[in-house]
C-alpha positions as CSV (number, residue, x, y, z in Angstrom):
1,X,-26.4,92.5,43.2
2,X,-28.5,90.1,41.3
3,X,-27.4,86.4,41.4
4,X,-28.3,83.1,39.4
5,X,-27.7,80.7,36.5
6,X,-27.2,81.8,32.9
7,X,-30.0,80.6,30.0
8,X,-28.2,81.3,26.6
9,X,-29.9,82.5,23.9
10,X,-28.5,83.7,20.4
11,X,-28.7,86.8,17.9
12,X,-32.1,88.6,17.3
13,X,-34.2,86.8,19.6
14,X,-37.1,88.9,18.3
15,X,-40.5,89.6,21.0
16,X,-42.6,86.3,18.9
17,X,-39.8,84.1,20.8
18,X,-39.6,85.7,24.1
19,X,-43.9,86.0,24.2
20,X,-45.3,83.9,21.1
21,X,-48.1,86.5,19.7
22,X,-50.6,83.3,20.0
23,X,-50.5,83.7,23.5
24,X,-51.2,87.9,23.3
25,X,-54.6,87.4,24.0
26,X,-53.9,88.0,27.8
27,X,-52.3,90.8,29.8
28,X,-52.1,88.5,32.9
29,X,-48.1,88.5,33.8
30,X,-48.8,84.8,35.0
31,X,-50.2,83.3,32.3
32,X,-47.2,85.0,30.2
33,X,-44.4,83.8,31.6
34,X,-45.8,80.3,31.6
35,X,-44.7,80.5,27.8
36,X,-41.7,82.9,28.2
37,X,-39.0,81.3,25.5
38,X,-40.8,78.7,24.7
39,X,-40.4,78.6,20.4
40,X,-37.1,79.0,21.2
41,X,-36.7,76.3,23.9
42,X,-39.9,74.3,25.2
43,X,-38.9,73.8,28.7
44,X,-37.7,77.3,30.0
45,X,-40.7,78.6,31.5
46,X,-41.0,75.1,33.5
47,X,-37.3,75.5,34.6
48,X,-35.9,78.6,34.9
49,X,-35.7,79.5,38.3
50,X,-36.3,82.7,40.4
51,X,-33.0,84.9,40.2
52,X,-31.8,83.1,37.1
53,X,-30.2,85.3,34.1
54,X,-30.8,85.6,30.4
55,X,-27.7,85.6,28.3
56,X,-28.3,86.8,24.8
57,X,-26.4,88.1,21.5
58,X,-27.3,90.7,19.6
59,X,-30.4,92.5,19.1
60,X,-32.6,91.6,21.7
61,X,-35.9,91.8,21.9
62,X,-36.2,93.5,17.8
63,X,-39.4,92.9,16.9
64,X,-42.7,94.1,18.0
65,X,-43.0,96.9,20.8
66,X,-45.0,94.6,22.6
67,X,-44.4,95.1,26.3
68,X,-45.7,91.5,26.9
69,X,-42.0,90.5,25.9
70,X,-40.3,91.8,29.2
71,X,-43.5,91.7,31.3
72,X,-43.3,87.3,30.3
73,X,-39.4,87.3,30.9
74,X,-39.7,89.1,34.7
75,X,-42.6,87.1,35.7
76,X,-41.2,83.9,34.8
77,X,-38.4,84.6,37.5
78,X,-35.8,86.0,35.7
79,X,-33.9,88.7,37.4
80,X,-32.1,90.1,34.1
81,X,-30.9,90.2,30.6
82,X,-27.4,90.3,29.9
83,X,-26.9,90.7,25.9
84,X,-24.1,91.9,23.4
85,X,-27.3,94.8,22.2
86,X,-30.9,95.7,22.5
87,X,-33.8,96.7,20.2
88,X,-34.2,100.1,21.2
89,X,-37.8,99.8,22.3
90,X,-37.3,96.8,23.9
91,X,-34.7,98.5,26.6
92,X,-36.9,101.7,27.0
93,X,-40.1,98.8,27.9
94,X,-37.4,96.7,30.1
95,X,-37.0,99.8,32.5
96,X,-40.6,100.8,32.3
97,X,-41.6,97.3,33.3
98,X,-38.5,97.1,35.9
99,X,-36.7,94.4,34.2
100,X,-32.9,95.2,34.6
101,X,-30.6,94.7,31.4
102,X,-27.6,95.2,30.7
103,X,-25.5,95.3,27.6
104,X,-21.8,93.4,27.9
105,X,-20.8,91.9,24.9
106,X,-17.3,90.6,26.5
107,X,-19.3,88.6,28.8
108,X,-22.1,87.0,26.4
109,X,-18.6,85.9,24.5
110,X,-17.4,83.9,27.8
111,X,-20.6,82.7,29.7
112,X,-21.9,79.3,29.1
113,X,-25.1,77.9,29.4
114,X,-25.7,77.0,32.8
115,X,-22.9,79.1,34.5
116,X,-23.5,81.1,37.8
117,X,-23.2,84.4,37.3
118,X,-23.5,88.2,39.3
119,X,-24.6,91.4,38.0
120,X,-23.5,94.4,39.5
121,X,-25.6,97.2,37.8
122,X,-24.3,100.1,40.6
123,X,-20.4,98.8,39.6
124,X,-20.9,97.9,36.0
125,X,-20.0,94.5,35.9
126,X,-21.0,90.7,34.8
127,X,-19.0,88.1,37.3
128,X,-18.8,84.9,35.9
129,X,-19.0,82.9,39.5
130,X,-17.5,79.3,37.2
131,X,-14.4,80.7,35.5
132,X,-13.4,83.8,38.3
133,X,-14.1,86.5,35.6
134,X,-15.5,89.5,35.6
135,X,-16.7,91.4,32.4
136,X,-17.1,95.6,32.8
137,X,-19.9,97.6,31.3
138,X,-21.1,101.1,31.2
139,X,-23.0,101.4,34.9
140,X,-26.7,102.0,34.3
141,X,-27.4,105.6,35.0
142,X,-28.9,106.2,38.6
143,X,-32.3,107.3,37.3
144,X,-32.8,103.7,35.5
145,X,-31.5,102.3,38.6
146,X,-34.7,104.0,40.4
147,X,-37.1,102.8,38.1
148,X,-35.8,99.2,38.9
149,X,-35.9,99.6,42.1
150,X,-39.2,100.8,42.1
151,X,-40.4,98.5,40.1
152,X,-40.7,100.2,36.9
153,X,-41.9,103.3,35.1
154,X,-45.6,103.3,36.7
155,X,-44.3,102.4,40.2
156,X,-41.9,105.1,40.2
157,X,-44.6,107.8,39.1
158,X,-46.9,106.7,41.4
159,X,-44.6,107.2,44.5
160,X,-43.5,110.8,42.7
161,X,-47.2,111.8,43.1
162,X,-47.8,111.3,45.8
């Protein structure tokens, strides 16, 4: 279960907004998150908090197939993406990095800014901990649950080797 406050974001919140490609000149998942969002809202890296949840519409993460984009959104603390859709690249390099999304388009619709909120990823659902809602969507398959749990794609091969 992962647990924490909702940051909204709107439609096609492309990779240059969640990692600015001035900052690309580092790998170093640190240095990244200290300007996760930050075109979009200059004080998210300094604020968000460990646990806390991205709330997006649709078409996440369109844009380049840069994995700094989910590499800056899990180091700064953020535990997952909850978003009406996905730029396909974007949710293969989410798992392979071990950041959990989810798609739930009922939910972005009824969380606010600032609202606790509970993702279930085993249950498929998006409990809104303010209004006593809860929002379904399609469980992530167990597989993508394992890479998240291990950490991500290279984590997860690792531990199959040896």
């Amino acid at each position: 279960m992962i647990k924490g406050k909702a940051w909204k974001f709107g439609n096609h919140v492309d990779t240059d907004v969640i990692i600015p490609a001035r900052y690309l000149n580092t790998s170093d998942p640190a240095e990244l998150a200290r300007h996760c969002m930050e075109d979009a809202d200059p004080e998210f890296a300094s604020r968000v908090q460990p646990g806390d949840i991205i709330v997006a519409g649709e078409n996440f993460g369109c844009g380049s197939s840069r994995e700094h984009a989910p590499i800056a959104i899990k180091a700064a603390g953020v535990a997952c993406v909850v978003a009406k859709s996905f730029a396909r690249i974007f949710y293969r390099n989410a798992f392979n990095m071990g950041l959990p999304i989810v798609e739930c388009p009922q939910g972005v619709n009824m969380i606010q800014e600032g609202d606790e909120i509970e993702v279930d990823l085993k249950q498929g659902a998006v409990i809104n901990l303010n209004r006593h809602e809860k929002y379904p969507f399609t469980p992530i398959p167990p597989f993508m649950q394992d890479l998240l749990l291990k950490g991500g794609l290279l984590e997860y091969v690792k531990e199959r080797i040896e």
